[in-house]
VMD Tcl script that builds the backbone (N, CA, C; Angstrom):
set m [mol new atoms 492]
animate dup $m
set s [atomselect $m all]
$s set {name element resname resid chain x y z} {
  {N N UNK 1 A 0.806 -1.178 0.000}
  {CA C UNK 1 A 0.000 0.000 0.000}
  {C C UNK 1 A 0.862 1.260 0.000}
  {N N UNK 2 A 1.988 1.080 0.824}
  {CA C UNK 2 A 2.656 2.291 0.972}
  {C C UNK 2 A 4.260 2.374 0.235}
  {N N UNK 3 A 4.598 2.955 -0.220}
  {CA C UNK 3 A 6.025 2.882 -0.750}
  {C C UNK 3 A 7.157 2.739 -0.165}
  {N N UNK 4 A 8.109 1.942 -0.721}
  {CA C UNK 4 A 9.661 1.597 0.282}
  {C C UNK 4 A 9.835 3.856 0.522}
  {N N UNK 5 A 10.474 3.749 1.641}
  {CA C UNK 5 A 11.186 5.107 1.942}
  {C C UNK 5 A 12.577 5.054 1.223}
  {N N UNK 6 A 13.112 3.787 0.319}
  {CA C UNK 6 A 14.023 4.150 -0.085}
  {C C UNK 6 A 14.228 4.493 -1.455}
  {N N UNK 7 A 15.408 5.231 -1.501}
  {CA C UNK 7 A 15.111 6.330 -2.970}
  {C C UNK 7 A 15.856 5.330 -4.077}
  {N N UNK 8 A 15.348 5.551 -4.899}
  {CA C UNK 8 A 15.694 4.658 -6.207}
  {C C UNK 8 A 16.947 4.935 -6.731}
  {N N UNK 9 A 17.888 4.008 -7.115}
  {CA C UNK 9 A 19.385 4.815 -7.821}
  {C C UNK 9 A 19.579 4.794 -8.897}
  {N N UNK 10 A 20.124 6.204 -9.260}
  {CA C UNK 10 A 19.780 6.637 -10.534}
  {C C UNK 10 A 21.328 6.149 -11.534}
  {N N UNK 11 A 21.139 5.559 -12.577}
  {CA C UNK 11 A 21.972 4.876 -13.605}
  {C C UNK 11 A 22.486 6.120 -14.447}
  {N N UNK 12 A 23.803 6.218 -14.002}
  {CA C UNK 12 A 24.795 7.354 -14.749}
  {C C UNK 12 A 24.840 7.309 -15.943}
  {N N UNK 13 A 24.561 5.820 -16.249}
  {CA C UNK 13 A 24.455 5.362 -17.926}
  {C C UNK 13 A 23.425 6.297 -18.854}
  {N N UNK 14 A 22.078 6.458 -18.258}
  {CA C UNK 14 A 21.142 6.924 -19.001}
  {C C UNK 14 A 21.055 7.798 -19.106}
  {N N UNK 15 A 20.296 8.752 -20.089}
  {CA C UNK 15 A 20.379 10.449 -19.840}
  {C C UNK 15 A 18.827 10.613 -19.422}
  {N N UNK 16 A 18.392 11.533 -18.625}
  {CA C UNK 16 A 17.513 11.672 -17.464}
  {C C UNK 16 A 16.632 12.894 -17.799}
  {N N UNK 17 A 17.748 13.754 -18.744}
  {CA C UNK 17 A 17.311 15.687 -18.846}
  {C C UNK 17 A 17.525 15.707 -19.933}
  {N N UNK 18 A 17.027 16.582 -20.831}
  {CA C UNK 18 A 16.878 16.824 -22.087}
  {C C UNK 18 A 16.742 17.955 -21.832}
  {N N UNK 19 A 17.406 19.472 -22.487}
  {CA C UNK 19 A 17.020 20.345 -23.042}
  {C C UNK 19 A 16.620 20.553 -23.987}
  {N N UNK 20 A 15.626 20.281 -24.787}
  {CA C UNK 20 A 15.306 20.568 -26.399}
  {C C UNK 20 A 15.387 21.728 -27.028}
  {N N UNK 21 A 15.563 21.520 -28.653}
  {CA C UNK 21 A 15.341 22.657 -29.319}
  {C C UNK 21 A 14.824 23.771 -29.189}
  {N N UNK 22 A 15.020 25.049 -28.920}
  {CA C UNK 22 A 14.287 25.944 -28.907}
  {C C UNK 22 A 14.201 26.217 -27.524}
  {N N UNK 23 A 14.289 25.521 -26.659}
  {CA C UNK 23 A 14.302 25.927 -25.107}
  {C C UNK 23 A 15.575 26.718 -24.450}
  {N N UNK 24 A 15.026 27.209 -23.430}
  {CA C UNK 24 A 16.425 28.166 -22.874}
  {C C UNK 24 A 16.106 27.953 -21.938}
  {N N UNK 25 A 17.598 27.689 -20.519}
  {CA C UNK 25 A 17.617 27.449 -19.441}
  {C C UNK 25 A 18.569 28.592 -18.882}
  {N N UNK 26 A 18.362 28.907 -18.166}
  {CA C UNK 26 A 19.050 29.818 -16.938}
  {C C UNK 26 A 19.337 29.150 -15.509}
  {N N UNK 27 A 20.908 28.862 -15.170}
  {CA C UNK 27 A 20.630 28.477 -13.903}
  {C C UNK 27 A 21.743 27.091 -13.492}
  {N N UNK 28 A 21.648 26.928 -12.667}
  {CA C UNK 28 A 22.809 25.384 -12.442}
  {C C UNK 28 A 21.954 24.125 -12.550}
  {N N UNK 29 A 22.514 23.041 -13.248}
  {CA C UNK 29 A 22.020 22.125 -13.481}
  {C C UNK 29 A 22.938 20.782 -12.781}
  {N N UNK 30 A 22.440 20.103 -11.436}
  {CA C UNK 30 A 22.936 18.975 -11.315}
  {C C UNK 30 A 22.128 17.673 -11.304}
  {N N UNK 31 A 22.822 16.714 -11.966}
  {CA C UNK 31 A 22.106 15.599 -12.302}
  {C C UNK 31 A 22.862 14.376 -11.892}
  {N N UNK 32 A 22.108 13.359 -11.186}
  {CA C UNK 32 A 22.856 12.341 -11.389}
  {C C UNK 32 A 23.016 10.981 -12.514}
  {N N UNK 33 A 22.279 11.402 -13.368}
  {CA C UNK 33 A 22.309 10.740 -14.674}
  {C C UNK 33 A 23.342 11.669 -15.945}
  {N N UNK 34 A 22.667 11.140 -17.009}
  {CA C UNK 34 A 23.367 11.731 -18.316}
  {C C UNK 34 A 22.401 13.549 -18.504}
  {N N UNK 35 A 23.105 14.096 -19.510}
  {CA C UNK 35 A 22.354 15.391 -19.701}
  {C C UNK 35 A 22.326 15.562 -20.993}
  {N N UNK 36 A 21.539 15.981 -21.961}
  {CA C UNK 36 A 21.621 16.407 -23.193}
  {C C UNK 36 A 20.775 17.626 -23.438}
  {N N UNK 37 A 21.770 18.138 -23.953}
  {CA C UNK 37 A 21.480 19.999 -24.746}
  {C C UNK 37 A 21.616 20.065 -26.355}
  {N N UNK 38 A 19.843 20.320 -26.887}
  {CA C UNK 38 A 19.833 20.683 -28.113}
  {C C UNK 38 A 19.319 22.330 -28.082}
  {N N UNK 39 A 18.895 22.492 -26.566}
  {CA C UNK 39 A 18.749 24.020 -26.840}
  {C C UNK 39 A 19.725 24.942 -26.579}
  {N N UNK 40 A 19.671 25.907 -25.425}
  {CA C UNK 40 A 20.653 26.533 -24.552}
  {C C UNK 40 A 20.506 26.958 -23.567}
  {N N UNK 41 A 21.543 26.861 -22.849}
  {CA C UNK 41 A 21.792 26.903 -21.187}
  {C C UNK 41 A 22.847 28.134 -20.632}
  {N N UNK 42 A 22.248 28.594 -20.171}
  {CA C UNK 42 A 23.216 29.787 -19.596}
  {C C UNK 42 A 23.527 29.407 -18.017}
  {N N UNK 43 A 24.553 28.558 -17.743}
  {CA C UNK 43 A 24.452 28.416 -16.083}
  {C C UNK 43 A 25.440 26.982 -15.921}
  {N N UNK 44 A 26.240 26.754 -15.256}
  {CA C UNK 44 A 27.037 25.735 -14.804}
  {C C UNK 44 A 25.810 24.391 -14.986}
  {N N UNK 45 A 26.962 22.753 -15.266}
  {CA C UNK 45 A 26.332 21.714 -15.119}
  {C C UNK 45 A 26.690 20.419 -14.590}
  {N N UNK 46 A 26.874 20.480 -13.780}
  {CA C UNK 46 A 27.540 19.114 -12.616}
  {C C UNK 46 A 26.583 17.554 -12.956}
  {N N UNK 47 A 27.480 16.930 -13.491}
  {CA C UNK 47 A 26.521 15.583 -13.874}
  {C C UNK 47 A 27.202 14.887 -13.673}
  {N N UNK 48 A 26.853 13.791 -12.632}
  {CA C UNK 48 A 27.666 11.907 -12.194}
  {C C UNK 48 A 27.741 10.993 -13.867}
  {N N UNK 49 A 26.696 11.327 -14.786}
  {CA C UNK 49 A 26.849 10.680 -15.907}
  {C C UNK 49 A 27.889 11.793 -17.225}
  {N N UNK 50 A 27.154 11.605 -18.374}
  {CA C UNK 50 A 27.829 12.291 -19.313}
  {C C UNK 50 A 26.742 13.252 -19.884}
  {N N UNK 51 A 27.440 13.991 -20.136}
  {CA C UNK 51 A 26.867 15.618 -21.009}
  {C C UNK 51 A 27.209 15.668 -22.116}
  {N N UNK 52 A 26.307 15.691 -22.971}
  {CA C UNK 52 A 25.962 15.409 -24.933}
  {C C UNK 52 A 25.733 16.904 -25.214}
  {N N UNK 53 A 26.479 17.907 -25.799}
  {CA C UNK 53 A 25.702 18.722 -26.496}
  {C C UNK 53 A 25.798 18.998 -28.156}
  {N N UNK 54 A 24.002 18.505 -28.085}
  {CA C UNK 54 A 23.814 18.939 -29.405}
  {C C UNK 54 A 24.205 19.621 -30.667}
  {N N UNK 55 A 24.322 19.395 -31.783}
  {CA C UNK 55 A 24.393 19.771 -32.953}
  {C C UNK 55 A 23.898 21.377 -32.829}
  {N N UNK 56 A 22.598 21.923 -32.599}
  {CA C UNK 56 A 22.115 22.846 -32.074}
  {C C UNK 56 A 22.527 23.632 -31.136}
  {N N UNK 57 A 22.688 22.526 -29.659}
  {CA C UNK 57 A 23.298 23.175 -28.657}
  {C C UNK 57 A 24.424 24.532 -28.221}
  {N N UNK 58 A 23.642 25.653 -27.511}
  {CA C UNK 58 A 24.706 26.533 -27.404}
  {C C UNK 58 A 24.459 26.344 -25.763}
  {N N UNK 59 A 25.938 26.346 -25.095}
  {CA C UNK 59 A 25.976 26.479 -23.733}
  {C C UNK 59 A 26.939 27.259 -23.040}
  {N N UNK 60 A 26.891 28.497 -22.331}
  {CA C UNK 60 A 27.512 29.185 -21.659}
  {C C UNK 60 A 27.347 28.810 -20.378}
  {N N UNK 61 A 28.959 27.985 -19.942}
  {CA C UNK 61 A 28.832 26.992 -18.817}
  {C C UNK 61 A 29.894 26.407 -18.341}
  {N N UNK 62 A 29.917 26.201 -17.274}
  {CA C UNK 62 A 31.255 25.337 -16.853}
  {C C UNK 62 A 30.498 23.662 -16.584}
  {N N UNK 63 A 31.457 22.798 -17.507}
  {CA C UNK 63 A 30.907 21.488 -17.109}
  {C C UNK 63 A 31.509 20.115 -16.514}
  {N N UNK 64 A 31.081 19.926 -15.739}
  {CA C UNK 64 A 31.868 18.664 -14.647}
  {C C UNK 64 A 30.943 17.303 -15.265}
  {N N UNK 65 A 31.649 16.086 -15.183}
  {CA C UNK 65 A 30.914 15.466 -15.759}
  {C C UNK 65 A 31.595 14.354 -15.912}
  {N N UNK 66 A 31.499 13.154 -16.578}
  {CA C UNK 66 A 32.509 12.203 -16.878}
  {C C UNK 66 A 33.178 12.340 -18.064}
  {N N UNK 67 A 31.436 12.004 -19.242}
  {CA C UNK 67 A 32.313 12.435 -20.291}
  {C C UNK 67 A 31.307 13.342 -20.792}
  {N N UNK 68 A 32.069 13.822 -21.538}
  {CA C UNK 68 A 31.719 15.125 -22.485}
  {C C UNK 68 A 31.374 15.013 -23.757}
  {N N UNK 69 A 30.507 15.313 -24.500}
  {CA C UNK 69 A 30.398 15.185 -26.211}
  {C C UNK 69 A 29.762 16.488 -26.795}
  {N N UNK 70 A 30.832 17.470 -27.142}
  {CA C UNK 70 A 30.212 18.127 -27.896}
  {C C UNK 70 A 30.080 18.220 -29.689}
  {N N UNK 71 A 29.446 18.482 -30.084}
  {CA C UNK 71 A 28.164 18.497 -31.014}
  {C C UNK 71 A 28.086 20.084 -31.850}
  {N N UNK 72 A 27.727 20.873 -30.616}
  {CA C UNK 72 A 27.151 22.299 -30.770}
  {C C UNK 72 A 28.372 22.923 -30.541}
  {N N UNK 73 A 27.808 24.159 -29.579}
  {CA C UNK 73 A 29.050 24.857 -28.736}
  {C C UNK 73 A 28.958 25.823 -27.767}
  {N N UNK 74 A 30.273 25.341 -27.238}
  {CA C UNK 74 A 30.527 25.748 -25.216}
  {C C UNK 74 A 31.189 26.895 -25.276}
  {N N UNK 75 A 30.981 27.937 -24.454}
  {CA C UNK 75 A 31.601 28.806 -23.919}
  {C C UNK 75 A 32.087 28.745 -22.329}
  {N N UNK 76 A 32.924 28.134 -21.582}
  {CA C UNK 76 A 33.202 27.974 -20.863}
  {C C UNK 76 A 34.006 26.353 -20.172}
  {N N UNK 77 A 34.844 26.147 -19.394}
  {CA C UNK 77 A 35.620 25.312 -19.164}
  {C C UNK 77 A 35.338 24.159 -18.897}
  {N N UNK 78 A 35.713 22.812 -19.190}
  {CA C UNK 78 A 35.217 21.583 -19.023}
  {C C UNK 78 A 36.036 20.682 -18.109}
  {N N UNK 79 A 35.701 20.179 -17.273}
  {CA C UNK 79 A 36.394 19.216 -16.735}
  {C C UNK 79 A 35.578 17.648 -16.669}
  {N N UNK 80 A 36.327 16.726 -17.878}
  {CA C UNK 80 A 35.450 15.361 -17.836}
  {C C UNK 80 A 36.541 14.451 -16.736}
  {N N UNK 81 A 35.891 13.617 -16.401}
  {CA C UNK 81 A 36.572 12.787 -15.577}
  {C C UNK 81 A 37.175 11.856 -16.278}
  {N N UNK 82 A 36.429 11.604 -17.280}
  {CA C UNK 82 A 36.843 10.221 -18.463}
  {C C UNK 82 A 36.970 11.229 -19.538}
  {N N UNK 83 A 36.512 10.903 -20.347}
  {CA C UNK 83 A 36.460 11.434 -22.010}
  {C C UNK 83 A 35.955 12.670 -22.575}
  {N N UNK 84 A 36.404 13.274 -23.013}
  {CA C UNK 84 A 35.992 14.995 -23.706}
  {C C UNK 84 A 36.530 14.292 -25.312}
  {N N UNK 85 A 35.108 14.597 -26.211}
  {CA C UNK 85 A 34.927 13.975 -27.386}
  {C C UNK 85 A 34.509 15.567 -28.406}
  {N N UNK 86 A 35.064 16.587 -29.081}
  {CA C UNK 86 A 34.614 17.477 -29.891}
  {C C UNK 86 A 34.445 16.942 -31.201}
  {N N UNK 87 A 33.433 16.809 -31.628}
  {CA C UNK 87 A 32.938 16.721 -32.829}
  {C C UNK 87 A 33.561 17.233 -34.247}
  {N N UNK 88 A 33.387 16.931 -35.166}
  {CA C UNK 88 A 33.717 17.710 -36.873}
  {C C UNK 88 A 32.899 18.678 -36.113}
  {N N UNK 89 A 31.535 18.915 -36.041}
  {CA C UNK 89 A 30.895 20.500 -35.976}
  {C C UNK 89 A 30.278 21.039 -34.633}
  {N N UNK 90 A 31.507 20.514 -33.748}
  {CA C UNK 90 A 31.297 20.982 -32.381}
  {C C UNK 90 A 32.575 21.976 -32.512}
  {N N UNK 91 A 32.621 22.922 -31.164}
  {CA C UNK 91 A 33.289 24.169 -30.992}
  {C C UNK 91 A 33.546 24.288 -29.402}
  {N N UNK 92 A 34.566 24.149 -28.848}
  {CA C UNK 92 A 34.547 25.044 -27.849}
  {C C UNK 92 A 35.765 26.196 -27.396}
  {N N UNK 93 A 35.224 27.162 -26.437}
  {CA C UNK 93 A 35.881 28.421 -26.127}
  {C C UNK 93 A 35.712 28.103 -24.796}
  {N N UNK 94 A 37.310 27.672 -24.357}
  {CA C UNK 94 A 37.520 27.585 -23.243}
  {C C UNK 94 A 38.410 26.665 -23.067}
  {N N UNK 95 A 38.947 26.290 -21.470}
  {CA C UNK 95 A 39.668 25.538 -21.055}
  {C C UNK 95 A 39.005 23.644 -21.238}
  {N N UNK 96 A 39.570 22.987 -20.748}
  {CA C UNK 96 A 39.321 21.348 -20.836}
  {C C UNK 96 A 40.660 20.540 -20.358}
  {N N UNK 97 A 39.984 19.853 -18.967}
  {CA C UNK 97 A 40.438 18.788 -18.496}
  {C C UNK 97 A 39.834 17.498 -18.340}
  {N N UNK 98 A 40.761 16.544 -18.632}
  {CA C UNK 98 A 40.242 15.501 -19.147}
  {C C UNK 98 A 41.318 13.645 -18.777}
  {N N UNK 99 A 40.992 13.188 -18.620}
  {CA C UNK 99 A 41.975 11.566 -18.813}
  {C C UNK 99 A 42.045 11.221 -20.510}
  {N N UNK 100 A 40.944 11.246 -21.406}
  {CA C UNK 100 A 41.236 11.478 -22.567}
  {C C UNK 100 A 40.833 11.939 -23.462}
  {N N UNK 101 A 41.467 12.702 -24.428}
  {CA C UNK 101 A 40.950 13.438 -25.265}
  {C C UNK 101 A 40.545 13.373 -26.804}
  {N N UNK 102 A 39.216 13.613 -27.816}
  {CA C UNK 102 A 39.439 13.248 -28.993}
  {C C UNK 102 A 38.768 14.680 -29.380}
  {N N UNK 103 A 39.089 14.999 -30.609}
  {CA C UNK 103 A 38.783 16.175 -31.466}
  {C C UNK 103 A 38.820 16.004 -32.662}
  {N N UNK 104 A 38.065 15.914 -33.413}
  {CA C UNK 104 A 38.125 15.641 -34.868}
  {C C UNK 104 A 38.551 17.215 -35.611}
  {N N UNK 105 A 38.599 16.770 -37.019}
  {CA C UNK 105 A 39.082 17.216 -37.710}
  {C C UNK 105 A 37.624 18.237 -38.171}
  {N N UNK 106 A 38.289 19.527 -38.302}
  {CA C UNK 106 A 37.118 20.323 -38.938}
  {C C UNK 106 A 36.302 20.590 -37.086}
  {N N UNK 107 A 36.706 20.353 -35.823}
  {CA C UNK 107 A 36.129 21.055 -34.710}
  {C C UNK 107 A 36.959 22.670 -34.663}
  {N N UNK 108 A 36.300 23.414 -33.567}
  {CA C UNK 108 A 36.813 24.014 -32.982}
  {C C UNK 108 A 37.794 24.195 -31.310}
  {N N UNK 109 A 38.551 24.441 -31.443}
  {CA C UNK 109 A 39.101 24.476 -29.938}
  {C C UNK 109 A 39.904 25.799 -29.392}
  {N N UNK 110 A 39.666 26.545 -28.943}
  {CA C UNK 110 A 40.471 27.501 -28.394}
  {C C UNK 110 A 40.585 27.543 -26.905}
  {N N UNK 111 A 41.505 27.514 -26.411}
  {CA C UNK 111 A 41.711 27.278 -24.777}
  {C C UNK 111 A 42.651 26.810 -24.434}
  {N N UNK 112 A 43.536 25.922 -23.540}
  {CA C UNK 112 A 43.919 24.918 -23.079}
  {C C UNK 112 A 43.982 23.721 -22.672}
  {N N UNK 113 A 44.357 22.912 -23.131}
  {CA C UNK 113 A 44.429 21.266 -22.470}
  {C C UNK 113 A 44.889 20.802 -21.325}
  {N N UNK 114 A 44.642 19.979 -20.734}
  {CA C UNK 114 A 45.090 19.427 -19.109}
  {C C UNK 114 A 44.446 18.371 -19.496}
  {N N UNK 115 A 45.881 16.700 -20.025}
  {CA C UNK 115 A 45.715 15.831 -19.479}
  {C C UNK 115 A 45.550 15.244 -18.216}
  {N N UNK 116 A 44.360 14.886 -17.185}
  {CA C UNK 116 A 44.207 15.292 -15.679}
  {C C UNK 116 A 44.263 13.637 -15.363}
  {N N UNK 117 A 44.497 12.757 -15.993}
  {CA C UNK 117 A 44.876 11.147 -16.066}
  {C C UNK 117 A 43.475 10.638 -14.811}
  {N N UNK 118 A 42.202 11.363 -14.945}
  {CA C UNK 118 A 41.159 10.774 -14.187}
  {C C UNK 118 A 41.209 11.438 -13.207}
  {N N UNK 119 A 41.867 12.127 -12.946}
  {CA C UNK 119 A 41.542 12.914 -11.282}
  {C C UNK 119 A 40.728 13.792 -11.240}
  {N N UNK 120 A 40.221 14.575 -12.222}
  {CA C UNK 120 A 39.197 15.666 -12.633}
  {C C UNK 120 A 40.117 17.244 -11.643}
  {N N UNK 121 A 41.443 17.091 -11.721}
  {CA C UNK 121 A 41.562 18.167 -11.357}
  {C C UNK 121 A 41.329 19.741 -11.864}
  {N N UNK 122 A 41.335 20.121 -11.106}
  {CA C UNK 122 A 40.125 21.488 -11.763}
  {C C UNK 122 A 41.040 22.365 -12.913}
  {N N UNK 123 A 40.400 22.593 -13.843}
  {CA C UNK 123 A 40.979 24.006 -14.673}
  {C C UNK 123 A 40.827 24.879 -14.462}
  {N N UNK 124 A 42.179 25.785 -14.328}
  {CA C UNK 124 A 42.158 27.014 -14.226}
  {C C UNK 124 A 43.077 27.784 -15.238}
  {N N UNK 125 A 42.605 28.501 -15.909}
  {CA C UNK 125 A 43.281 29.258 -16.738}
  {C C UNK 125 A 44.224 30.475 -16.468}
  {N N UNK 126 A 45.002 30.758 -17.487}
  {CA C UNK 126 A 46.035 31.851 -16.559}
  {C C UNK 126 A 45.538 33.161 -16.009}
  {N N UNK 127 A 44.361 33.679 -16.291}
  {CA C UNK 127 A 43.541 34.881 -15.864}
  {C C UNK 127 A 43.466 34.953 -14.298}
  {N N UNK 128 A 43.068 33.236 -13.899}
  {CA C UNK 128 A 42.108 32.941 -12.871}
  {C C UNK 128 A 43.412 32.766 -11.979}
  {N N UNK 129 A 44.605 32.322 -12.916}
  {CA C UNK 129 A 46.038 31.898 -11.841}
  {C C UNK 129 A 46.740 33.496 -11.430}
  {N N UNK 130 A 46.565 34.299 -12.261}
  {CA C UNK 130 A 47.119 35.553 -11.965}
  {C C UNK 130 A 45.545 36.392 -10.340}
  {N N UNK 131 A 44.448 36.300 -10.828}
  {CA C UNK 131 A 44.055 36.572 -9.867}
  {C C UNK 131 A 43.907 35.984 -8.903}
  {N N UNK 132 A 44.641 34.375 -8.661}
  {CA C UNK 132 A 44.512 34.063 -7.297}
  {C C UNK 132 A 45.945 34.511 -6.575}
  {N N UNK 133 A 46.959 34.719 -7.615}
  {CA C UNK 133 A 48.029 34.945 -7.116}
  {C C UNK 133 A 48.439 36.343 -6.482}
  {N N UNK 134 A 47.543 37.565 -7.006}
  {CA C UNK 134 A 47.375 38.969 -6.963}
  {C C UNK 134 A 46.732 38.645 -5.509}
  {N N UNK 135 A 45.333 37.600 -5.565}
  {CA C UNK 135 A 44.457 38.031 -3.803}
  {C C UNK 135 A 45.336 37.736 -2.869}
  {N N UNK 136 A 46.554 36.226 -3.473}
  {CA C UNK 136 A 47.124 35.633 -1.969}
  {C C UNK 136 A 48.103 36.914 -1.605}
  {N N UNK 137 A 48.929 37.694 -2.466}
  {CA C UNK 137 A 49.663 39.069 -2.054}
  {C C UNK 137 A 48.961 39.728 -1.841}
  {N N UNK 138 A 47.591 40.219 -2.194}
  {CA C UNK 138 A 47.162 41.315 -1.379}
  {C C UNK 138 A 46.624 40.556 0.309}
  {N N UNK 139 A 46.163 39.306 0.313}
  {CA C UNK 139 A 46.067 38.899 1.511}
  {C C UNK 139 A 47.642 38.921 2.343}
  {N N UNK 140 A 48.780 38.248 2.317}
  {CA C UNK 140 A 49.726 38.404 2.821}
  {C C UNK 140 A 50.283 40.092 2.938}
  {N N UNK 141 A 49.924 40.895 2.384}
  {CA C UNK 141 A 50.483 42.525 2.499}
  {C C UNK 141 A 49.192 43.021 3.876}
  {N N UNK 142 A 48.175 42.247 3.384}
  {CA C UNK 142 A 47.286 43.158 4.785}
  {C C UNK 142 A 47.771 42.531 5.959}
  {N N UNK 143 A 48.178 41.235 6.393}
  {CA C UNK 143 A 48.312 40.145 7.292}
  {C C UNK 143 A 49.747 41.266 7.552}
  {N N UNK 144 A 51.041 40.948 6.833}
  {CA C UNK 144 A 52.067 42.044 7.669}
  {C C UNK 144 A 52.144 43.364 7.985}
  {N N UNK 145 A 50.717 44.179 7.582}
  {CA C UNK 145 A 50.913 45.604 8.216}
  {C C UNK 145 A 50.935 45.636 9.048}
  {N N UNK 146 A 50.994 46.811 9.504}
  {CA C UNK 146 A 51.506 47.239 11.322}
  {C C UNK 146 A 49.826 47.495 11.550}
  {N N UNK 147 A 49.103 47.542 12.848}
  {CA C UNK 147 A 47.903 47.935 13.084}
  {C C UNK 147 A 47.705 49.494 13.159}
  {N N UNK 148 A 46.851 49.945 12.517}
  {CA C UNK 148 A 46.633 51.815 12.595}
  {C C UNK 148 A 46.207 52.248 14.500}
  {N N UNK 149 A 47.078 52.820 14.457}
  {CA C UNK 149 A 47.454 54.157 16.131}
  {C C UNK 149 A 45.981 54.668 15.959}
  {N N UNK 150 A 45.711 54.578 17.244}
  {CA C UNK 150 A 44.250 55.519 17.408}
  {C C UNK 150 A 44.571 56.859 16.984}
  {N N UNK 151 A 43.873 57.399 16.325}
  {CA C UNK 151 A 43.615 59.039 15.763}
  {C C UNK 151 A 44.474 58.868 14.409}
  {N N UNK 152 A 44.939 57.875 14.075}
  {CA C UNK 152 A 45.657 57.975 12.307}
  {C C UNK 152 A 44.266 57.253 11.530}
  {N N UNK 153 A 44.063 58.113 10.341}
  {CA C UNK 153 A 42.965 57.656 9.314}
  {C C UNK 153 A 43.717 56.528 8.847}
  {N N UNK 154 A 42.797 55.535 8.278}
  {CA C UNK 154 A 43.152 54.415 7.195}
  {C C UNK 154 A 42.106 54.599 6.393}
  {N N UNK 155 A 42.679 54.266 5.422}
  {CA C UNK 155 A 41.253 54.009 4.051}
  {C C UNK 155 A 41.541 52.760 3.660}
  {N N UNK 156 A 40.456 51.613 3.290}
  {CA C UNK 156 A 40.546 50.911 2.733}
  {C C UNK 156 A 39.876 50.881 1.376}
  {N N UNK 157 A 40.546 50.036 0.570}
  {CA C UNK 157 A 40.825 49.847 -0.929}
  {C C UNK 157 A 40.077 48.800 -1.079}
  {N N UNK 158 A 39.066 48.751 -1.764}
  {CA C UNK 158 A 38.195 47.388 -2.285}
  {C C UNK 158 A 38.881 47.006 -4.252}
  {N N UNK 159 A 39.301 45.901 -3.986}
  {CA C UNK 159 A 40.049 45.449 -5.262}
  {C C UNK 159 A 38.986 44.249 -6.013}
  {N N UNK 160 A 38.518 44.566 -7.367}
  {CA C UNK 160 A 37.920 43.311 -8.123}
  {C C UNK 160 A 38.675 42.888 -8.528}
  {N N UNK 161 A 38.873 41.641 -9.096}
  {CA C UNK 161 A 39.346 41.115 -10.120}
  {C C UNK 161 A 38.345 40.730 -11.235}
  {N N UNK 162 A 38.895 40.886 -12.741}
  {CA C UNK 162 A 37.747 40.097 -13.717}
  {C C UNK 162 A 38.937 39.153 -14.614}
  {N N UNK 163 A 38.197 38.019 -14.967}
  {CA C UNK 163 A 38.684 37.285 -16.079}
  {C C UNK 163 A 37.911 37.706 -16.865}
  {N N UNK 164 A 38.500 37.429 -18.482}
  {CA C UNK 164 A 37.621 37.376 -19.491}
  {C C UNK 164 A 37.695 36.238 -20.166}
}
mol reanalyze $m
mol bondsrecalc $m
mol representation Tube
mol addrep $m
């Protein structure tokens, strides 16, 4: 009459989500199955299975995942755990780490490679290595100042950093 309380486990094998044609997503997407994008996604996508994007597919995104197949095209950095597969008429703009890599002939690739031999260690590009290296000196320069004397002004300095 009543249902087990226990939750069903979901097969990394299968794909679970579909974005279709013509649809637009905004937003983070985690799944524990497969994912496929024939529309577009503006927003990070963390998946235990693999991420297919479409022929169609445009995705502005960072994607974690096992493996990767693009199709369409990515704007943003990939890290597969297993396999990153670019297509003849797939494209991507951005970084990619990976255990192994295939790219056909007639894709696009602009970015960097990181054979990561399965560890999914993270990509970071040199933008992101210069601004972590700029915060850890501006963190170590505030850590050795001297503390400000009652009645001396201080101003503090708010610093962004941007990648592009």
């Amino acid at each position: 009459m009543f249902k087990s309380n226990k939750a069903a486990k979901v097969d990394p094998n299968t794909t679970d989500t579909l974005i279709g044609e013509g649809s637009i997503f905004e937003g983070k997407i985690k799944s524990a199955a497969g994912v496929r994008v024939e529309g577009q996604i503006i927003g990070d996508i963390e998946c235990e299975g693999d991420v297919t994007i479409g022929e169609k597919g445009v995705v502005q995104s960072n994607i974690f995942a096992r493996n990767v197949i693009i199709a369409g095209t990515v704007n943003g950095n990939i890290q597969a755990r297993s396999k990153l597969s670019i297509t003849a008429k797939g494209k991507l703009f951005g970084n990619m780490s990976a255990a192994s890599i295939s790219i056909e002939e007639g894709s696009i690739f602009e970015g960097t490679s990181r054979m990561a031999g399965g560890t999914g260690a993270p990509v970071q590009d040199e933008a992101s290595k210069k601004e972590a290296a700029a915060a850890s000196e501006l963190k170590t320069e505030t850590q050795s100042a001297p503390p400000a004397s009652k009645g001396q002004n201080t101003q503090k300095e708010e610093v962004t950093f941007k990648s592009w």
